[in-house]
N, C-alpha and C positions, 0 to 999 in steps of 0.2 A: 304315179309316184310323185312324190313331192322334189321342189327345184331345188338345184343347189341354191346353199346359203352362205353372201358372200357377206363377213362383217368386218366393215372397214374402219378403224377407229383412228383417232389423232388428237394429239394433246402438246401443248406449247405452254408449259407453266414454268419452267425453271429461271428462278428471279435473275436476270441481267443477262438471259442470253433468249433471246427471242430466235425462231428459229425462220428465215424468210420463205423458206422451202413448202411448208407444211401446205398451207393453202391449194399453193400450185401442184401439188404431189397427189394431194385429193382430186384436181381437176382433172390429172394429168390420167390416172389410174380411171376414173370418170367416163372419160373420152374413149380408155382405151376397151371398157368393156361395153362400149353403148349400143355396139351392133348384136351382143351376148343379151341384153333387156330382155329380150323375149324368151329367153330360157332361163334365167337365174335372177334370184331376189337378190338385189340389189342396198345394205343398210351401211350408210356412212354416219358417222356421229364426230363433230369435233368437239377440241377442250373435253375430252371424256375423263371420268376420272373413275378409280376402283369401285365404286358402289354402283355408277354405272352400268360398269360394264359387268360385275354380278350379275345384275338385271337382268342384261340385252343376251347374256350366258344361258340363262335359266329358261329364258321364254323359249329356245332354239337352239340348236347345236348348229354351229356354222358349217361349213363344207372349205371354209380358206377365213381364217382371222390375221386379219392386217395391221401391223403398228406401223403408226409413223410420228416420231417424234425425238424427244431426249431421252439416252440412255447411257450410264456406265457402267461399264462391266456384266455384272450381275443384279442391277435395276433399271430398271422402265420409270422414267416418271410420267407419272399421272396429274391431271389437273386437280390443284387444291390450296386453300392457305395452309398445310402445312408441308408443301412442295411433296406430297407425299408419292414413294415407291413403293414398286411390286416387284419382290425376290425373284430368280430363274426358278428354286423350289418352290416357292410357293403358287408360282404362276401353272407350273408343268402338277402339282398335285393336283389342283382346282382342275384343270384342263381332264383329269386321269378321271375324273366322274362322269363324263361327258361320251366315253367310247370313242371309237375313231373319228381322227380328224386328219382331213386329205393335205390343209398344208398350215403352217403357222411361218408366216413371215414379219420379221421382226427388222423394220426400214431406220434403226439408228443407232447410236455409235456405239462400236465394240458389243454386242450385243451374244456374241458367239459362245458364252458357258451357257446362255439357256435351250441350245442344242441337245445336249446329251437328253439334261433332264428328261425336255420333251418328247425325243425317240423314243423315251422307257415307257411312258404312260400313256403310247398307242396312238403318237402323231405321225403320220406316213412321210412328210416332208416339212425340214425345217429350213427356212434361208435366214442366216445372222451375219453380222460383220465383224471384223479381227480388230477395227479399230476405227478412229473419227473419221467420217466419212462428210465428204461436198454436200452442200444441201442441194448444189444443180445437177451434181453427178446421183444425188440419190433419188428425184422425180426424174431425170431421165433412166436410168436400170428401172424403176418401179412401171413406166410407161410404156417402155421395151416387152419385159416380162409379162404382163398382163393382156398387150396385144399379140403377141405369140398366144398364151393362154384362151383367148378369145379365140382363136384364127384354130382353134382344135387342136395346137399341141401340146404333149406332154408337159409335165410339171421341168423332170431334167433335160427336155429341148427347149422349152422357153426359157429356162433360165441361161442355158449355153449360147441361143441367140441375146440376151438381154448382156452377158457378158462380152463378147466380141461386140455388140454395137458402142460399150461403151468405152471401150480398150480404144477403137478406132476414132471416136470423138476427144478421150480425153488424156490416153497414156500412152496409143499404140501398141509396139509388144512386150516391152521396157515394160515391167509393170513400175519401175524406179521413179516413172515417169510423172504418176500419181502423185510424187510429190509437187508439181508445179500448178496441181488442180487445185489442190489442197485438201486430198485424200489425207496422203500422211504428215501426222504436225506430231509423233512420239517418237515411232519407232524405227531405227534405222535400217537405213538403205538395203544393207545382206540381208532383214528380216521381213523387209517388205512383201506380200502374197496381192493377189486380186482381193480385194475389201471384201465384195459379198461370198457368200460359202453357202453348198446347198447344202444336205446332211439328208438320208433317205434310209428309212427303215427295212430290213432284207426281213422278208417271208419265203419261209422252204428255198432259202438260197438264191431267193432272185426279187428283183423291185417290185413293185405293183404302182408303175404309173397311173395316171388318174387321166379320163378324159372325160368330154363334155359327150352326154347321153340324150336321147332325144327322144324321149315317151310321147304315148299317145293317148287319148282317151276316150270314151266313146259316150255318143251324146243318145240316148234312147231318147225317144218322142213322138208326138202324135200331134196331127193334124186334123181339126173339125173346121164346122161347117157353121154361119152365122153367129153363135155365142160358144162362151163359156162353158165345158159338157154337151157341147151339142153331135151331130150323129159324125161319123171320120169320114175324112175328102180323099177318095182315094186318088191315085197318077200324080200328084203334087210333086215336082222337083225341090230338092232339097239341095242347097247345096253353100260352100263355105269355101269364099274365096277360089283359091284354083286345086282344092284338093277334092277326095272322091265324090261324087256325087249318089246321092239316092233318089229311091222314089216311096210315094207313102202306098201302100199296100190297101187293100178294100176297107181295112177299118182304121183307114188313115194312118198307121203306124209304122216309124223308120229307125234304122239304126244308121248311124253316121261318126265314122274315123274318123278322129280331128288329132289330125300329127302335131306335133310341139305346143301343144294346149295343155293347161293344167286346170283343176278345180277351182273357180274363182279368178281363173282370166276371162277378159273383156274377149268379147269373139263379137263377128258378125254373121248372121245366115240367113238366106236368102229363100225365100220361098216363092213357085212361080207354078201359075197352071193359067190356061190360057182363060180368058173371063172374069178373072176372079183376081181379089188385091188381100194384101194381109193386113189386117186390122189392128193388131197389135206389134206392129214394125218394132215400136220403142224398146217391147220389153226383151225382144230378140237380142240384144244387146250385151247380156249378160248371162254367163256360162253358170249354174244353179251351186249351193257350197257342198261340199264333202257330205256336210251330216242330213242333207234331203230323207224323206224316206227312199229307201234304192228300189220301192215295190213301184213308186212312182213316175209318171214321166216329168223327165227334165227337159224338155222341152214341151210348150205346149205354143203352137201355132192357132190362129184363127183366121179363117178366112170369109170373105164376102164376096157377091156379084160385085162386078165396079161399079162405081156408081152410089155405092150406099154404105160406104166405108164409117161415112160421120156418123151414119145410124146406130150401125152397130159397134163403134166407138165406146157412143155414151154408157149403153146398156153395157158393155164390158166393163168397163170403169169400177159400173155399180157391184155388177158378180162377181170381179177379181176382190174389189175392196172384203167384202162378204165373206168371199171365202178367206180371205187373207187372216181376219177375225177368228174364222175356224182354224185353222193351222198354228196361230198361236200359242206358248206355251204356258200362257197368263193363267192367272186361278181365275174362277169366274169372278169372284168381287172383284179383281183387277180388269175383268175385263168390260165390268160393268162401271167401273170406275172412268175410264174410256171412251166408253161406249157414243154416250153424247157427241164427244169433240170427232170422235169418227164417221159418222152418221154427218157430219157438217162437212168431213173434208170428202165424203162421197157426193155430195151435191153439189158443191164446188169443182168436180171432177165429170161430172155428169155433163155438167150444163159448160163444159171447154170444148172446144176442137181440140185433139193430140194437138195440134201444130202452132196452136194459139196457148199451149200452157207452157210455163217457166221449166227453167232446169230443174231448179226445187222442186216442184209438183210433181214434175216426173221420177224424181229420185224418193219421192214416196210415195208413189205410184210404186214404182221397185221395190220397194219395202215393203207394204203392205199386200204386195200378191205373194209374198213370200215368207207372210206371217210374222217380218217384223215391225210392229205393231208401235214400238215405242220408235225406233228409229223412224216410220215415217211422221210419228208427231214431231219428234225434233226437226227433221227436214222443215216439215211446212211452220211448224216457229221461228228456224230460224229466215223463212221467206218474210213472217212476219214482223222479223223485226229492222228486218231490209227494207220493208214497207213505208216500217215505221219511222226509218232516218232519211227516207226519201223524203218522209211530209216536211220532216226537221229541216233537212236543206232545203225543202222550198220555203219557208220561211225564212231560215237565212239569204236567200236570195233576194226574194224582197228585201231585207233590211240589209244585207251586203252584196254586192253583187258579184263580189269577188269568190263567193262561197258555191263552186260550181262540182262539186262533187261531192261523193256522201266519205271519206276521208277528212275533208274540210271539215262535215258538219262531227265528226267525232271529235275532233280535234277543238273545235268552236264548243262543244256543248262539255269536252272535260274543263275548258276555261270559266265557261258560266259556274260548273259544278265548283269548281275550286273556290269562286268568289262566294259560293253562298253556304260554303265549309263542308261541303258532301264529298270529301277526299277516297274515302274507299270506290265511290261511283265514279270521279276523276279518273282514280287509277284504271277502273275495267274501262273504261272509254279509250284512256291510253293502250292499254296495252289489244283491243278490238281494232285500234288503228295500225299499229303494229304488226299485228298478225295481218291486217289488207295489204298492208302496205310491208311487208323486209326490206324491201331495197331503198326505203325511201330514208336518207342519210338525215335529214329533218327533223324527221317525224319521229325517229327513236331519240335522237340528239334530244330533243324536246322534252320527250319521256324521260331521258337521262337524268335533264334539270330538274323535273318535276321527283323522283327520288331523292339526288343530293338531297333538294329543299326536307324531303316525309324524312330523313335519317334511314333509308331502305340502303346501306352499302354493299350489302351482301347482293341485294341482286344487283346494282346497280355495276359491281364488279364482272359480275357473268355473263351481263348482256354486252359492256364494254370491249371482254376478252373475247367474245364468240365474234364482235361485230369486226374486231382487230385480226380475227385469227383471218376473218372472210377477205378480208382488203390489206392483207400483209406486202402483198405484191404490188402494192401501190397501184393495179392497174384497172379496177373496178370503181374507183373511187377519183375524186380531187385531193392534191396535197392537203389542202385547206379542210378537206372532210376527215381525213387520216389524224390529222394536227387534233383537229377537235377530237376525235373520241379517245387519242392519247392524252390530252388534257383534260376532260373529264373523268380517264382511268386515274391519273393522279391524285386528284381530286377525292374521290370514293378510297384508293390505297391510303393517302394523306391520312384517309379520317380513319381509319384501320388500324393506323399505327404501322402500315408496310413501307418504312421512311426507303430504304433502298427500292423498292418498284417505284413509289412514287415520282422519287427521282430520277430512274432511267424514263419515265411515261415523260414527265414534265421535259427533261433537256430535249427528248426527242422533237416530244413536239414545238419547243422554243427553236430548235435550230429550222424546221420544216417553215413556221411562222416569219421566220425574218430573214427566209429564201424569199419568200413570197414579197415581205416588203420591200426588198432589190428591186422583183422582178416588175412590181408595181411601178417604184419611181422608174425603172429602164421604161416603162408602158409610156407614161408621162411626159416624158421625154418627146417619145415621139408619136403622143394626141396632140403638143405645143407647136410639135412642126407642121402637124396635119392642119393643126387651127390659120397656122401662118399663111399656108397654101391657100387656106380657102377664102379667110379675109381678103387678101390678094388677088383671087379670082374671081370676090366679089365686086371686088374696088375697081379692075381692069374689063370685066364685061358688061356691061351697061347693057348690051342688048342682050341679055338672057332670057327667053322666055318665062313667063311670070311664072308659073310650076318649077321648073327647074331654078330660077332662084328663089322660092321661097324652101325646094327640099334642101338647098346650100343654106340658108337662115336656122333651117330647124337643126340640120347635122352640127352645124357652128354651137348653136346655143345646145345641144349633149354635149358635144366633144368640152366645153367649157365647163358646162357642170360636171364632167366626169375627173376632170382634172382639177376641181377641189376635193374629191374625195380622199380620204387618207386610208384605202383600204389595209386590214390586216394589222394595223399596228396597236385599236385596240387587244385585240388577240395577244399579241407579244406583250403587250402591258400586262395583260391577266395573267400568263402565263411565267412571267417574271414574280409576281406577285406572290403566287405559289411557291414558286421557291425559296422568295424569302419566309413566306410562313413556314415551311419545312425547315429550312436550316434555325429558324428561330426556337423549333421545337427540338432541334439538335444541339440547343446551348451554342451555334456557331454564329455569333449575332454578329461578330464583321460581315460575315460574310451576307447575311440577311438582309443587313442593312445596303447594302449594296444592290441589291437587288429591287428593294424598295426604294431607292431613290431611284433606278432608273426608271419603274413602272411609277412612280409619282412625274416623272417628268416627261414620260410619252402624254399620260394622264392630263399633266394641267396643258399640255399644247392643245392637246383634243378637246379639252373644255373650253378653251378658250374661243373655238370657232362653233361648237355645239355644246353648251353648258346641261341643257337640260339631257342630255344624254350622258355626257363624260363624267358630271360634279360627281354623282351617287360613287363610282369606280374609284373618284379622287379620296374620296370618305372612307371609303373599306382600305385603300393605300395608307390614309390618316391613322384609322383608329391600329392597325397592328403594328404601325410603327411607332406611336405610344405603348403599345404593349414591349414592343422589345427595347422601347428607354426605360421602363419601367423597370425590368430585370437587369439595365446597367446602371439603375438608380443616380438618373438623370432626369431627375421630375421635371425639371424645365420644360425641357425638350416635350417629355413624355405631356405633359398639361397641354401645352400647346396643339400638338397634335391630337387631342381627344376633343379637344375645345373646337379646333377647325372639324374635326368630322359632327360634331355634333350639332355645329350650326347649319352642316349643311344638310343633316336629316332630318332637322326639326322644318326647316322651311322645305323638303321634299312630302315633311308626312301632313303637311297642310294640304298638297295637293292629291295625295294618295294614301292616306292611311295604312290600308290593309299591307301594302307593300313595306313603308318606310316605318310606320311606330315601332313595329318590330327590330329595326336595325338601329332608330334613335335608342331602345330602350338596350340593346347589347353596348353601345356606346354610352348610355350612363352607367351602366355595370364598369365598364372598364375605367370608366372614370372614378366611381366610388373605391374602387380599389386602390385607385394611386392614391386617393385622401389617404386609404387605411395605414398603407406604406409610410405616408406622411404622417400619421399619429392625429388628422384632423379629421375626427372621431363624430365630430356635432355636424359637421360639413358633409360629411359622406353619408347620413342616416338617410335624408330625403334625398338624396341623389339613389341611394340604394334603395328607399321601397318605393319610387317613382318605376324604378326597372322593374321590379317586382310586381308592381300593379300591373302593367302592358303585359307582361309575359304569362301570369295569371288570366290577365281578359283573353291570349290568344290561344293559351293552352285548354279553355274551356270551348274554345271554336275547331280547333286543331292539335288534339293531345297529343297525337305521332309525329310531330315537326317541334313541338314547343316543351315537349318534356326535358328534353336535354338543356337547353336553356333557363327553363324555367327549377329544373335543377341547382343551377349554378348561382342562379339567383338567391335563393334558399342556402348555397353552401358561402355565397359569401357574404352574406348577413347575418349567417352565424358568428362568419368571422368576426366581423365587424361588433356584434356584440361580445365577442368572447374576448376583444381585446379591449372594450368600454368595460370589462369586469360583470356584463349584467349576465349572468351564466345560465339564468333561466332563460331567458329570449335566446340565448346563443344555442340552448338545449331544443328548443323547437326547430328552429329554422335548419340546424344540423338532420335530427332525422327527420324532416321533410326532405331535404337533399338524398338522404339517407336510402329510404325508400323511392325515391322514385329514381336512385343511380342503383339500385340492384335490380330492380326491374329490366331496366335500361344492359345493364353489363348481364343478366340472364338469358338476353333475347341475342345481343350480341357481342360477346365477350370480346372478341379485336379489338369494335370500337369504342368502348366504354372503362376499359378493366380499369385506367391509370385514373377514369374521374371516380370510380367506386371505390380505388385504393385512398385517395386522397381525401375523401370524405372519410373514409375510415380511420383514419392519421388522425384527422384536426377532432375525429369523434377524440379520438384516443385520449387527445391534449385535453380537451373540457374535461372530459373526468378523473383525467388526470388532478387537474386544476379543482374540481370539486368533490376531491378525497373518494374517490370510489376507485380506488385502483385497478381491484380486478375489472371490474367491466374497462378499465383503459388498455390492462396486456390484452383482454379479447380484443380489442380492438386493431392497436399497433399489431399483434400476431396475426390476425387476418390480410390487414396491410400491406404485410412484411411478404406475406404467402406469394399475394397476386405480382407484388413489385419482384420477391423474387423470376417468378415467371417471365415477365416481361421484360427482365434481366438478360437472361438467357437468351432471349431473339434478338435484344436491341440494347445490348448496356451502354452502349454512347450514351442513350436519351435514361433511359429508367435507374441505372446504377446509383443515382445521387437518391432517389425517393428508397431503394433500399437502405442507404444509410443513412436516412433523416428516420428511418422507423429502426433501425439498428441502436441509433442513440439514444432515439426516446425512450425503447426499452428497455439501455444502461438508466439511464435518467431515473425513469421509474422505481427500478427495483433497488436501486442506490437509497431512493426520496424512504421508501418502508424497508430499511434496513434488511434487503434480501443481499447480501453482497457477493456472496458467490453467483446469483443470474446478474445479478450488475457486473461485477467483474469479466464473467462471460461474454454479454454482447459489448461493453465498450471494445472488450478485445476483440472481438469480430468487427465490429467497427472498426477503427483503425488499422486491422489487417486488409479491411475493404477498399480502404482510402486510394489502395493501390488501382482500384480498378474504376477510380474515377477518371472521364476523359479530361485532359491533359488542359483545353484549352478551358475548363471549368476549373482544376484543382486548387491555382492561386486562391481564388474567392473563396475556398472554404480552410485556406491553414489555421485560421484563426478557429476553427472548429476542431479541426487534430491535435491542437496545441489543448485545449480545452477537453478536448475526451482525455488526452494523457495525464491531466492532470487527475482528473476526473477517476483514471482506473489507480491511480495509484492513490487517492482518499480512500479508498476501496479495498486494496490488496493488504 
């Protein structure tokens, strides 16, 4: 019979309330079924989301499906950008395809109408909650109940034990008591109940508890004599671990119980007869699958005199390979297809000791007597290509010596790949080191950057959230590694357009950051005392033997350099900097600006003692804070600052092109703009196709990282032409933009939709400007579409680009005397005016004065 199937899911999406429980709730349920492993399949998934978990539905009907996460009332949420839930009905119909299910427990808040449903559609036990539950008191009940479950009790005694252990921990018998956990934050005192509720389906009047069952299976097999087919060794003890034993019969054949074993568990069995050794120990190893033929023995032993084990080794190697070929379910042109590279990995098998071959070899070894044929090719390719990063890192080694593993050498050869523009080969390097390496906080961080840079946000999001959901508990990880991957979730959210997650990612990780820089200068503090002591007890003992004062020489000269370091507070600069770019794109530019000064002034301290590291950080401080003088139309300011970022890219991209031309050339983009703002139209031309040309050379090295860019390039040289009047040059460089921002917002609408809207706009305005009207409402109405939408999730930021395409519509249909669609949108315009944010509206009266007048030429 097949094992129970336990699927355990968890998701932690709902924007501004992270849930700290989740992690430890998985571990915690984890731990409690560890000693059950050997009887039940075991599937967790976190950040799961509905499409998911369709999926993980289909492939298997579970025997206990587990949520743990956000829930109100009558929804579950699921991981996704669009916070998305699943209904109590819709949950309990889907389920109602599937036949019985032993339990569905549902670990968060208020969760209790999806009860009913689920008793109707043939769930036998459901556990839900009346209302917001502890996230400690909810990993402790789930930890409780599961080791009851484990330990062979019923579904309603584990839960009766899971509630008295937590009554005793957290309420006592007051359930009133709950309130001081922070079970209850709704409902009052006289309505208060015990949070979790079981709910159990009656059959013919009585329950049908569920317990753990413990099948057995039975292993036929046969034992011969020197090879493969050869004649059967009869008296052979057979036997597995401490349960029954056999013997094999005169033609070598046994039957063998094997209690709590299933199809396709790992077993061990022993074979013994005195004289003799078994030859193929390895392949004992593994219990044969379901669909064998059943005319067949599944087990097939070999035995030799001692002595002569390695002989008939080889020759096994060769006949299991052989036959393995026959058992295949290949067409012969496939199998002649093969043929070759199989015939190569039998003589590489041949000519091994068992005991002298790799894991690899032997796992297609496995494969291969078992007729899978491709799986053992992939086994020994992928040995092959282990091989082959071993050669890589020994040549790294020579030339680095610091490059002592083959994670290095991935790591080392996506860097070479990146410099020589083979980004798709970069990425599988990254993510091959990734999958060696999970735990390595580094090594994905690295990965991270390496997306930001390709415009990959969408994954760059998922691996962020799964790596956050893993080290929620702060206690797997460093502050400082936690800080980081919430800073670059912001980052990826930022460019999304998720201005609310970004912001909770960003503060979190700013306040995490400038704990650490406390705790630093408190470090400081006292390596200055520890320096004091030892100068002192350099000064005062003269007679120290030479060893022991030269290790007092070398502790001195660390402890000194460690106390010029300024650890952490680049970090808190970065992190600052973030947020002024976010509030910038909130139109809340006091506040931006604040934020930029303070990372401009960690920034120039740090440069000041290490320039060549800190100046580039001072630059990217420079140029956005030109950009947000630019929109308080303070050219001054704004010049100045673009002017210093620029000088200091130009002399970084002397020394480093590939890195710096690229940021000099976004830095004369920003600058050609403030001319255009300024009406110095001659001025800004070569400053603007100087940007142009750089983003063109890198976009042809690196399309996936420079499209976006190289876009904007394109859309604002249009500009720039469309306000020099030349409408033909303004007409190209527009749909160049054009095209390559619907690409862009195709692949991933988040991050793109507002630059695809906005090239859609300024199309609108040129043909507008070169009497082609209709192709300008296609335009503005397309516009109008996306900025609606992006209204809806975010009207702080996008509301004003609805009504800059609201107007231009009135404008339009006013200019070809359409006056009833002119009368139309200025009036929706102006109705709009309302829902422009507060600290933007001043700056545009002079616009609502103008559309009123506007609608009334009109009416």
């Amino acid at each position: 019979m097949d094992k129970p199937y336990f699927l355990m899911t968890f998701a932690n999406d709902k924007p501004g309330r992270l849930l700290r429980g989740v992690a430890e709730e998985r571990d915690a349920i984890s731990e409690a079924l560890s000693a059950k492993e050997e009887f039940c399949e075991l599937k967790f998934i976190s950040a799961i989301n509905t499409d998911m978990l369709v999926e993980e539905l289909c492939k298997k009907k579970p025997t206990i499906l587990h949520y743990g996460g956000h829930a109100e009332g009558e929804v579950l949420f699921f991981n996704s950008s669009q916070n998305q839930g699943i209904q109590a009905e819709a949950l309990a119909s889907f389920l109602g395809h599937f036949g019985e299910i032993e339990l569905v427990f549902l670990n968060g808040c208020a969760t209790f109408d999806f009860g009913a449903p689920l008793l109707e559609v043939g769930v036998r036990h459901v556990i839900t909650t009346h209302a917001e539950i502890d996230d400690e008191a909810a990993v402790a009940f789930a930890r409780h109940f599961y080791q009851q479950l484990g330990e062979g009790q019923t579904v309603p005694d584990a839960f009766a034990f899971a509630q008295d252990a937590v009554k005793m921990r957290f309420g006592g018998a007051d359930t009133r008591g709950f309130n001081t956990s922070g079970f209850w934050k709704t409902a009052p005192a006289e309505n208060r109940q015990f949070p979790w509720h079981l709910e159990n389906s009656a059959r013919d009047g009585k329950q049908t508890p569920w317990r753990w069952e413990e099948p057995e299976e039975e292993a036929m097999g046969a034992v011969v004599s020197g090879k493969l087919g050869g004649p059967g060794l009869e008296g052979v003890e057979i036997r597995r671990g401490k349960h029954i034993n056999t013997s094999s019969d005169s033609n070598g054949n046994f039957e063998l119980r094997l209690k709590y074993s299933w199809i396709g568990k790992k077993i061990d069995i022993e074979a013994k007869k005195p004289q003799y050794e078994v030859v193929n120990r390895e392949a004992l190893t593994i219990f044969p699958e379901k669909d064998r033929d059943p005319d067949q023995k599944l087990v097939e032993i070999i035995m030799c005199p001692e002595g002569k084990r390695s002989i008939y080794a080889s020759e096994y190697y060769s006949i299991a390979i052989q036959e393995g070929i026959g058992r295949s379910s290949n067409t012969l042109q496939e199998k002649s297809n093969i043929n070759e590279y199989v015939s190569s990995i039998a003589d590489q098998l041949k000519s091994l000791e068992i005991e002298d071959s790799s894991e690899q070899t032997l796992k297609a070894f496995q494969y291969l007597g078992k007729g899978q044929i491709q799986s053992a090719i992939d086994a020994l390719k992928e040995e092959e290509l282990i091989e082959e990063m071993k050669e890589v890192l020994e040549i790294e080694k020579a030339l680095q010596t610091r490059k002592k593993n083959l994670l290095d050498a991935f790591l080392l050869k996506a860097s070479a790949l990146i410099l020589a523009g083979k980004f798709t080969e970069a990425d599988n390097c990254y993510k091959k080191a990734t999958e060696m390496a999970p735990e390595n906080y580094e090594v994905l961080y690295t990965y991270l950057k390496f997306l930001y840079k390709q415009n990959q946000f969408q994954e760059g999001k998922v691996l962020c959230q799964e790596r956050l959901t893993g080290i929620v508990d702060r206690s797997t990880a460093s502050a400082l590694t936690t800080s980081n991957f919430l800073h670059q979730q912001g980052r990826f959210l930022l460019k999304s357009n998720d201005f609310e997650g970004a912001k909770a990612s960003f503060e979190e990780a700013l306040s995490i950051r400038k704990q650490l820089v406390v705790e630093n200068e408190q470090l400081k503090e006292t390596l200055s005392k520890k320096i004091d002591e030892l100068e002192a007890s350099l000064l005062d003992s003269l007679e120290l033997e030479e060893s022991e004062a030269k290790r007092r020489f070398e502790e001195l000269w660390t402890l000194k350099k460690d106390l010029k370091l300024n650890y952490y507070k680049d970090q808190v600069a970065a992190t600052l900097h973030n947020l002024g770019k976010l509030y910038l794109k909130e139109h809340e530019h006091e506040k931006a600006e604040l934020f930029f000064l303070e990372s401009v002034e960690i920034d120039s301290a740090l440069a000041k003692a290490d320039p060549e590291q800190y100046t580039p950080y001072l630059a990217t401080n420079y140029l956005d804070m030109g950009k947000m003088y630019l929109y308080e139309k303070e050219y001054e300011k704004a010049e100045a600052c673009h002017r210093s970022a620029l000088k200091i890219y130009k002399e970084q991209a002397l020394e480093n092109a590939f890195e710096y031309e690229p940021k000099l050339a976004k830095a004369l983009l920003h600058l050609g703009n403030l001319l255009i703002a300024q009406k110095k139209f001659e001025e800004a031309l070569p400053v603007m196709e100087e940007s142009l040309r750089i983003h063109q050379k890198y976009f042809a090295i690196n399309p996936v990282a420079f499209q976006p860019v190289l876009s904007e390039s394109h859309h604002k040289l249009g500009k720039l032409f469309r306000k020099s009047d030349d409408l033909k040059n303004a007409r190209i460089h527009y749909e160049q933009s054009l095209q390559l921002r619907e690409a862009l917002w195709r692949e991933d609408p988040d991050a793109y939709a507002d630059e695809y809207a906005a090239t859609l706009n300024n199309m609108g305005r040129l043909f507008m400007e070169m009497g082609e009207s209709e192709k300008a409402a296609g335009c503005y109405k397309r516009s109008l579409a996306i900025d609606e939408a992006l209204a809806k999730t975010n009207g702080k930021v996008f509301a004003i680009y609805q009504l800059y395409n609201l107007k231009d519509l009135g404008f339009l249909y006013a200019a070809t005397a359409q006056k009833e669609d002119a009368k139309r949108y200025f009036q929706e315009a102006i109705e709009f005016f309302s829902n422009i944010p507060e600290n933007i509206k001043s700056d545009l009266l002079f616009d609502l004065k103008f559309l009123k007048q506007k609608l009334q030429e009109v009416s």
